[in-house]
N, C-alpha and C positions, 0 to 999 in steps of 0.2 A: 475457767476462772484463774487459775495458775498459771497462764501466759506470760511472758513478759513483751510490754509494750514500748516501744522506742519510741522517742517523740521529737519529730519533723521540727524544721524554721517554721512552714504554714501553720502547726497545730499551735505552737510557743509564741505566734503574732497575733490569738484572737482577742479582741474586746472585753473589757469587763464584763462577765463577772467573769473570773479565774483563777484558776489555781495558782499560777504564773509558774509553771511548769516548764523548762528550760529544753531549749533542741541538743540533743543527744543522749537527756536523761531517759532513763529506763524504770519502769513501772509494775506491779504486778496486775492484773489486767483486774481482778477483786478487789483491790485498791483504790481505783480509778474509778468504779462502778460504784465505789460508795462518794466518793467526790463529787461524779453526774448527778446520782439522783438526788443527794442530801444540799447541793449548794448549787445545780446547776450550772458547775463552770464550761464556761464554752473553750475552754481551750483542750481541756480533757474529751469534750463530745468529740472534735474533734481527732485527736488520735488515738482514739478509740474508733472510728471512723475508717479510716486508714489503716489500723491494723486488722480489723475485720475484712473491711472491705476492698482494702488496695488502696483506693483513693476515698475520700469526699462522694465523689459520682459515683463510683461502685457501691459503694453503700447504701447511698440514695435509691437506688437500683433494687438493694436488698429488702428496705424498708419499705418501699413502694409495694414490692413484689408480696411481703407478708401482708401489708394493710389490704392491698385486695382478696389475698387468701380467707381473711379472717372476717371480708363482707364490708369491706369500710369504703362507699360508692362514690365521696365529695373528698379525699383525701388526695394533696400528690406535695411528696416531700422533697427539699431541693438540699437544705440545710439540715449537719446530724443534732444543732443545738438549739435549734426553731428562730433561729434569727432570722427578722423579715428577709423576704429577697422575693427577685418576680418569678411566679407559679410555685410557690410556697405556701400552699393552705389547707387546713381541714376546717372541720362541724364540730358545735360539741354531740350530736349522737357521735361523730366515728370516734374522735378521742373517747368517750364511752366503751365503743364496742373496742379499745386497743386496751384500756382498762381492764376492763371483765375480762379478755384473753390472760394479760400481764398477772394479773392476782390468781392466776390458777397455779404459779409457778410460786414456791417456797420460800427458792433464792432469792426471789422478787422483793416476796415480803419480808423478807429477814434482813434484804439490804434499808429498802423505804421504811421501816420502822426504827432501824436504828438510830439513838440520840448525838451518842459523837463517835467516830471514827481516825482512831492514832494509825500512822503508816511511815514508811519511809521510803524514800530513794533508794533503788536496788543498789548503785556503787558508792556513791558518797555517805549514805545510811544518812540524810538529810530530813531532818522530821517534821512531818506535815500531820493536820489534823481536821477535821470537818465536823462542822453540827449541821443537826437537821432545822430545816427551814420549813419546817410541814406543822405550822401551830398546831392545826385540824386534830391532830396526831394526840392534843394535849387536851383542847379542849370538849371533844367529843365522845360520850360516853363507848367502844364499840368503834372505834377508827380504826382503817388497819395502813390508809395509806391516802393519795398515792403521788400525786405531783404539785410546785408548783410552778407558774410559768408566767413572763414579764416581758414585751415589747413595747415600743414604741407604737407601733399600728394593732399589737392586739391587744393591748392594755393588762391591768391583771387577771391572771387565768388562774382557775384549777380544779384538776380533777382529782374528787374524792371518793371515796370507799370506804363502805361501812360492814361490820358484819355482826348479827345483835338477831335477838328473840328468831334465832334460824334463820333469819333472811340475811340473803347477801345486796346492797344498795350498791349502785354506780351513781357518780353526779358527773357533771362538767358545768362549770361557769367559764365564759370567753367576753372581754372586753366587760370584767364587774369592778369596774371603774379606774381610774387613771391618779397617775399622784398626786398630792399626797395620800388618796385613799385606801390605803394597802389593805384594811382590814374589811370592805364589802364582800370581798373572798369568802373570807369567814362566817358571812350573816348568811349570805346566800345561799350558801352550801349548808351551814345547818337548818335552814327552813327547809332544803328539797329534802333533808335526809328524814326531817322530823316527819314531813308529805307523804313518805315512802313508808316509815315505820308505822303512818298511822292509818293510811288506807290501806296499805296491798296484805294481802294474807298468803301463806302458800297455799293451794289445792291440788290433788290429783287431778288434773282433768285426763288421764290416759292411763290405763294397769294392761298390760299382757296376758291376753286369753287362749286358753288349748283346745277350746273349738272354736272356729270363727265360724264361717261359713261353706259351705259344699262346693266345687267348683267341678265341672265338666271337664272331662278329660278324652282330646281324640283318638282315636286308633291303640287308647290305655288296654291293659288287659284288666283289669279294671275302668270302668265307665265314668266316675263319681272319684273324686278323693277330699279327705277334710284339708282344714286350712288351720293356721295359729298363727298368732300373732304378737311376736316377740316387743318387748320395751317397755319401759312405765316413763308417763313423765308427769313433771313436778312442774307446776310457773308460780311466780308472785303475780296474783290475780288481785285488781281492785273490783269490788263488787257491782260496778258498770261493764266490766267489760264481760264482751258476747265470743263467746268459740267456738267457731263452726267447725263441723269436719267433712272432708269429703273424700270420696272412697274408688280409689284407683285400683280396677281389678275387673280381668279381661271375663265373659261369660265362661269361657272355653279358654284349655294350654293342650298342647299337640304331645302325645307321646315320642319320644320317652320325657315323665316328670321324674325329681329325686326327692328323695328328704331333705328338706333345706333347703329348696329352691325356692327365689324368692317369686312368686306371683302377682304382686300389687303394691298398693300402697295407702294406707292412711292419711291424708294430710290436716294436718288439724290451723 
């Protein structure tokens, strides 16, 4: 976050919306991160881009690489500031599943929450300043975040988060209407959130046991050994939905077994 970032003629030529960020100025890289997420400027995604990642494409490269890490299967990024271009598309699940990963981080939320942000140019000391553009933030009981987002081809977007009565809520709205509409953002996302708060409940459906099952053991100096089964988990469950589980775990393991060894698996 203490970085300093230089900024490119490329990053100082993009499109509204922008900071208008000048080629050779210098930036603190926490600076900059509150200008992206709070106003969206494309000329900061940009070198921000470039400082991370060397180029534009190197970076693409990065973010591609975590979006599949993180399970997001309809995602491929070309652009660091989602400005249309061709093979430049996700879903609202995967935007979801990049959400739920982002909100686990603190800095995250302490940047997207913030209301305004004073900074300066590291040599001129040139003063700049950003509000947040996240109403959601204002008008929902339990908001914590997280984006919002405007093309031409993909209309208004935004993915929101909630965290209220122990539940944590993800949404995404894509293409929830086109100008002058700006505020169906807003309705639509408080109906999914209101959806969430009022069907799903948390349950246990899984606690960690210290006898599971017996499990045959070859050539053991012992014949027999127990089993346990480490983890608990927690889901927001609506009271439709059905969880099956199924149980991965051989009849027999060949000696030598240890303590800890993992023999199977649960899958629920």
């Amino acid at each position: 976050l203490d970085d300093i970032v230089r900024v490119s003629k490329h990053a100082s030529t993009m499109p509204k919306v922008k900071l208008n960020i000048k080629e050779g100025e210098q930036y603190i890289l926490k600076d900059l991160l509150y200008s992206l997420m709070l106003e969206s400027h494309n000329d900061v995604a940009v070198a921000i881009a470039e400082h991370i990642g060397g180029s534009v494409q190197g970076f693409a490269k990065m973010m591609n690489d975590k979006a599949k890490e993180i399970g997001c299967k309809n995602t491929h990024f070309v652009t660091p500031n989602g400005l249309d271009a061709n093979g430049h598309y996700s879903t609202a699940v995967d935007m979801s599943r990049i959400a739920s990963y982002a909100i686990q981080n603190e800095d995250f939320i302490k940047i997207t929450n913030e209301s305004i942000w004073n900074f300066s140019e590291v040599n001129t000391g040139r003063k700049l300043a950003v509000s947040n553009k996240d109403r959601f933030l204002y008008i929902f009981d339990g908001a914590i975040g997280v984006k919002t987002g405007f093309t031409g081809k993909a209309g208004y977007c935004f993915v929101g988060a909630v965290k209220k009565n122990n539940k944590t809520l993800v949404s995404a709205v894509l293409g929830s209407g086109w100008p002058p509409h700006k505020n169906l953002k807003w309705k639509d996302t408080t109906k999914l959130m209101n959806y969430g708060l009022d069907n799903f409940e948390n349950k246990t459906i899984f606690e960690g046991t210290d006898n599971f099952q017996s499990i045959m053991v070859d050539k053991g100096i012992e014949k027999i050994t127990g089993t346990y089964v480490e983890g608990h988990l927690d889901l927001l469950l609506n009271k439709n939905d059905k969880v099956d589980y199924t149980y991965d775990m051989p009849e027999m393991v060949k000696a030598p077994i240890y303590k800890g060894s993992t023999v199977g698996y649960i899958n629920i």
